[in-house]
N, C-alpha and C positions, 0 to 999 in steps of 0.2 A: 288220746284226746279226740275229741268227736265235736264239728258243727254244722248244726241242723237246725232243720225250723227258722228258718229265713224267712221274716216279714219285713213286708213294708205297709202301714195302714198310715189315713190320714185321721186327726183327732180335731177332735173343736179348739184344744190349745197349741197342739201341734203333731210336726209329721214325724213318724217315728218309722228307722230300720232296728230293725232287733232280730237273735239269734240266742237259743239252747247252745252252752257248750259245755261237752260232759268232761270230766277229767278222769283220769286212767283213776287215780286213786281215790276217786269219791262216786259215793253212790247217787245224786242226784245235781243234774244239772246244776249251771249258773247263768241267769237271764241277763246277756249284753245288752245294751241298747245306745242307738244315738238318736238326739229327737232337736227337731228343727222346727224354725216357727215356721205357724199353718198354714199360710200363705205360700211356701215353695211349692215346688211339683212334687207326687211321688215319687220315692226316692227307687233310683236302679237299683234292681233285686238284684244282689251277687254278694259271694263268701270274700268279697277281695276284703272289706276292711276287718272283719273279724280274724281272718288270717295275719293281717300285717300284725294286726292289736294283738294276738296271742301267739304272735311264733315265738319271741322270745321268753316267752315262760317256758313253754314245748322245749323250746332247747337247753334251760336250765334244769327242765326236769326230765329232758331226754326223753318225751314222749313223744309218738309219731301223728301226724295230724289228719282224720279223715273226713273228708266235708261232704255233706250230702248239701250239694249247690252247684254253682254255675262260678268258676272263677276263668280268669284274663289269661289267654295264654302266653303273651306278654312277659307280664308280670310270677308266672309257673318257672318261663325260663330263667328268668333273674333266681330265683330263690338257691340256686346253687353259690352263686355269688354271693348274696347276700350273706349265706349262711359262713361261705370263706372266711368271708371280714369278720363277723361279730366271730366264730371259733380264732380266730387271729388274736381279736383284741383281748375277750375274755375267754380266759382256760375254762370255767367251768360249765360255760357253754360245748353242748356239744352237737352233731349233723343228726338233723330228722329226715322221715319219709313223710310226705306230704301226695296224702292221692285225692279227686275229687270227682265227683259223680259227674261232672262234663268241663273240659277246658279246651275253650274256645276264644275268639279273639272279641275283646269288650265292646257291645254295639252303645253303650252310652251315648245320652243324642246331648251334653252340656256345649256349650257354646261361650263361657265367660273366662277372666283370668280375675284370681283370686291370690290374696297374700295371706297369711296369718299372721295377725296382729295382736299382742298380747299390750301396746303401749308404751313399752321401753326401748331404750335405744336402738337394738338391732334390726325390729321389724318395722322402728321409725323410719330409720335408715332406706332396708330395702323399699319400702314403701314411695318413698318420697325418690327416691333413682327412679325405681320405675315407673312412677304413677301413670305415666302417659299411655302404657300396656294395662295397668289394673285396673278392673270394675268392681269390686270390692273387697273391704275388709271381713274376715273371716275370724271369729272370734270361738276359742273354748275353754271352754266350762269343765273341767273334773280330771283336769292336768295339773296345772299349776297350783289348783288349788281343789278342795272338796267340794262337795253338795253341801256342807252342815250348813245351817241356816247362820252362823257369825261370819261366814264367810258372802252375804247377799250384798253385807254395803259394798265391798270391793267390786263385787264384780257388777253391781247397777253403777256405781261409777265407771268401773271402766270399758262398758257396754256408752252409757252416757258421752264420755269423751272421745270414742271412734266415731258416734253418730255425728259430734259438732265437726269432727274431720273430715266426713263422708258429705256433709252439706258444702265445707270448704271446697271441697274437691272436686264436687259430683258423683260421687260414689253412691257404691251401696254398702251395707253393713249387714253381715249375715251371723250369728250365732249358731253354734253347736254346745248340744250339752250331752255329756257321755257317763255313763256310770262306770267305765273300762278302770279308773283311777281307785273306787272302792274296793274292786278284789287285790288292788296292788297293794294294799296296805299292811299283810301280812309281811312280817320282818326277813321271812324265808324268801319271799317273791322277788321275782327278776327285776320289778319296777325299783321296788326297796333296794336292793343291793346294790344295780346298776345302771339307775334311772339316769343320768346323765354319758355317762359313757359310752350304752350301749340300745336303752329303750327308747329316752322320748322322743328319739326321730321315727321311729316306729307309729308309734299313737299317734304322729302329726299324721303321718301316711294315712292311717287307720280315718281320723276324720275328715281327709281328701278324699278318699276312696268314698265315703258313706255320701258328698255330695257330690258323685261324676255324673248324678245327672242334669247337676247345672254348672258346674265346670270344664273346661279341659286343659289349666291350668293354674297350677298354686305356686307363688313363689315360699320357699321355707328360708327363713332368717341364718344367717351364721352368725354363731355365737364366739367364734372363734377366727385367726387369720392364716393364712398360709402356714406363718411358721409355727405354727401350734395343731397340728392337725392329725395329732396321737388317735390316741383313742376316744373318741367322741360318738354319741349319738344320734347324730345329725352331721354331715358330711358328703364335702362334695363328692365322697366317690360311690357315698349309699344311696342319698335321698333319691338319685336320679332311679336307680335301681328298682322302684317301688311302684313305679310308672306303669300305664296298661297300655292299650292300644289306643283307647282314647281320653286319656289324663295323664301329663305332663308334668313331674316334681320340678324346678329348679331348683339349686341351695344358691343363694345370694349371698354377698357381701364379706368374701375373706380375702378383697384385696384392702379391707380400711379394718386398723385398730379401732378400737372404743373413741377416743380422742378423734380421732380420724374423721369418723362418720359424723362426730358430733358437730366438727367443723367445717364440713363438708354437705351437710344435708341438716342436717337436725335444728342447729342453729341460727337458722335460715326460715326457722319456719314456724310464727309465736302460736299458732295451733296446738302443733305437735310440744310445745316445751310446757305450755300450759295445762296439760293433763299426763307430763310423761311420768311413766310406773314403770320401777324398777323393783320394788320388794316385794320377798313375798313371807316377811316377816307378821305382817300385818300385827303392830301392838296396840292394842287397845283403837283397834279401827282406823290406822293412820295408813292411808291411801300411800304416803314412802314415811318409814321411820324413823330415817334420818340418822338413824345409828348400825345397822348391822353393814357389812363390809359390801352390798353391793349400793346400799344409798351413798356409802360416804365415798365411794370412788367415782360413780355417776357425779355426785356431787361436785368434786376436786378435776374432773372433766368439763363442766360446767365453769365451773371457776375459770379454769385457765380457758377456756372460750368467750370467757366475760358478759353469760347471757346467765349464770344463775340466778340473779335478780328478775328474772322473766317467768321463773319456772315454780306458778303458784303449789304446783303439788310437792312441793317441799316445805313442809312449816315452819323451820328450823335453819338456823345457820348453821354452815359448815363448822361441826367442832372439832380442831385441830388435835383437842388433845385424846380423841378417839381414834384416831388413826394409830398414832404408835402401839394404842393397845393389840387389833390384829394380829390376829394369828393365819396366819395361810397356809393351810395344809395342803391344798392340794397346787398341782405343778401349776394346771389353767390359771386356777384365780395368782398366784403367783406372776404367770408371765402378763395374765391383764394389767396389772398394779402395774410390773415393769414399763408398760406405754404408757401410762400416764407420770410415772417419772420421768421417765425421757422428754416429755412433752413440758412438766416445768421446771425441767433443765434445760428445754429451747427458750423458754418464756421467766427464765431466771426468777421464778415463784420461791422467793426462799423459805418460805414459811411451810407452804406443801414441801418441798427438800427436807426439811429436818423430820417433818411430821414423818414422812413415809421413809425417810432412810432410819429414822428408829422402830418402824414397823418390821422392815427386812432386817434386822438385828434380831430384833425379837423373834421375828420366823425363823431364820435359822436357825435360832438354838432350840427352840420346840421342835426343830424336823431335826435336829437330831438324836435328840429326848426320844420322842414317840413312834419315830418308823420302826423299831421293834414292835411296837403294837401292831400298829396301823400297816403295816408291810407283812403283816404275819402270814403264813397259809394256813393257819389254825384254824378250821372248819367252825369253832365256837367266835371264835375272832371275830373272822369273815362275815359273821350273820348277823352280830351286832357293831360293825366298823360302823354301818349309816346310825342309827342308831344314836354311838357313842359320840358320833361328831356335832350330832341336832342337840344332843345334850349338853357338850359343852362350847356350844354359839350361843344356847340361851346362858348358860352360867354365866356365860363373858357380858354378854349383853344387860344382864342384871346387876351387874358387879359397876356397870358404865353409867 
């Protein structure tokens, strides 16, 4: 795997860093790019964020990485580490050689601290701890969600809502839009397979790194708390890892549960409730849909904090008898659910108690149904697990 042709030009709609990267098994390149509006300064020429964005394919497909660029020496030395962990979490990752036509220590001249802000809880959170360090929110495009044009109302809203935050605040609000998320779409790719476990702290990196020359630090969100801190892709022991000589990762926020933060920062703050986005169902253009398994727990967190009635981007009441339906496959979303039972079990909520103690019924006995599938090491398995699960969340979801 080969990156080359390292630009950075400015356009009349915006600034763009972009990169050739060849892959061992294909005969012509693929054009990365991140493009930022044209207003910023030129962005620092360097392979660091192309590298962070494609190591983990590199090491799914075991190929070795050679960059004709300038990367961080820094961030060269971590890559051993790096590569520890993610071979650690996932087996079918495995160690590359990584050489590059100069590695030197990053002279980026950024000066701001920045958070990534997707709108939901976690980045509310860190946002709002830290704000009095932050100078702006930093928003991206082609992670969470696609380029396809059904996906513009979402994200002109939630481009729209960080700016009313940034006037609250004083802030700025910066945009990134990345194409990195189109080549992930292949069901074989590292993104597909292992986007949460083991990529998307990666790509966060990937578009810090594409703005170190107006940064030199990003705080990144945890989506998870101490006691959860398996195999994730984003973590306090990576993010920092990804860091150069002059750009600083934090991972924020795994001393507070979900509940936690929301009572603690979020709910505190009728800005933030009033545009908060937690799905990324998006049906039929509904900003939160109120029905898939991360609205309705945001939701029942909201409840027992007693500020759901605040929080216009919910169109829909909480409906209790959607909750028992849930299926929690996987261990994270599991142990989230479990704090916010705990939580109205301090707040003696009995109506969330029965909802959700017949959800964990029902979980159980599908996790013991389907972990032969879903635990298999069957190489056809494996390729279709993501897949088979996006499949059946919308089945459920239609069925509700």
């Amino acid at each position: 795997m080969k990156i080359y042709n390292i630009k950075a030009k400015k356009k009349p709609d915006y600034t763009q860093l972009s990169a050739n990267i060849l892959y061992k098994s294909e005969k012509n390149p693929r054009f990365f790019w991140f493009r930022f509006p044209s207003d910023l300064p030129k962005s620092y020429l360097s392979a660091d964020p192309f590298l962070a964005g494609i190591l983990t394919e590199a090491m799914l497909r075991k190929e070795n990485i050679e960059i004709d660029g300038e990367i961080s020496l820094r961030f060269f030395n971590s890559l051993e580490i790096i590569m520890d962990y993610l071979c650690m979490k996932i087996a079918e990752f495995g160690r590359i050689k990584v050489t590059a036509r100069e590695i030197k220590k990053s002279s980026s001249q950024g000066n701001l601290h920045g958070c990534f802000f997707s709108g939901g809880v976690d980045s509310s959170y860190t946002f709002l701890k830290n704000k009095d360090d932050i100078d702006a929110l930093i928003l991206i495009r082609g992670q969470d969600f696609d380029l396809e044009p059904e996906n513009d109302y979402v994200w002109e809203k939630m481009v729209a809502h960080a700016r009313e935050i940034a006037l609250e605040y004083n802030k700025k609000v910066i945009t990134v839009i990345t194409n990195f998320h189109f080549y992930s779409k292949n069901k074989n790719s590292a993104a597909m397979r292992f986007w949460l476990r083991a990529v998307h702290g990666s790509h966060l990196a990937a578009a810090g790194m594409a703005l170190a020359g107006l940064f030199n630090k990003i705080y990144i969100a945890s989506g998870v708390t101490f006691n959860d801190l398996e195999a994730f892709g984003s973590h306090p022991l990576l993010d920092p890892l990804w860091s150069t000589e002059k750009l600083e990762f934090v991972h924020d926020g795994c001393e507070a549960s979900r509940p936690e933060k929301i009572n603690r920062q979020v709910a505190k703050s009728k800005i933030i409730l009033k545009g908060l986005r937690v799905c990324l169902e998006d049906y039929k253009h509904k900003y939160n849909c109120c029905r898939c398994q991360k609205c309705l727990k945001t939701m029942a967190c909201l409840r027992l904090a007693g500020v759901l009635d605040q929080c216009d981007s919910f169109p829909e009441p909480l409906n209790f008898k959607l909750i028992p339906r849930l299926w929690l496959y996987e261990k994270q979303i599991v142990t989230t659910w479990e704090d916010v039972f705990n939580e109205a079990l301090k707040k003696n909520d009995t109506k969330l108690i029965e909802a959700m103690g017949k959800m964990f019924k029902r979980t159980k006995i599908k996790n013991i149904i389907y972990p032969p599938i879903f635990n298999t090491k069957n190489p056809v398995i494996i390729t279709l697990k993501r897949p088979l699960k996006i499949l059946v969340e919308k089945m459920r979801s239609r069925r509700q």
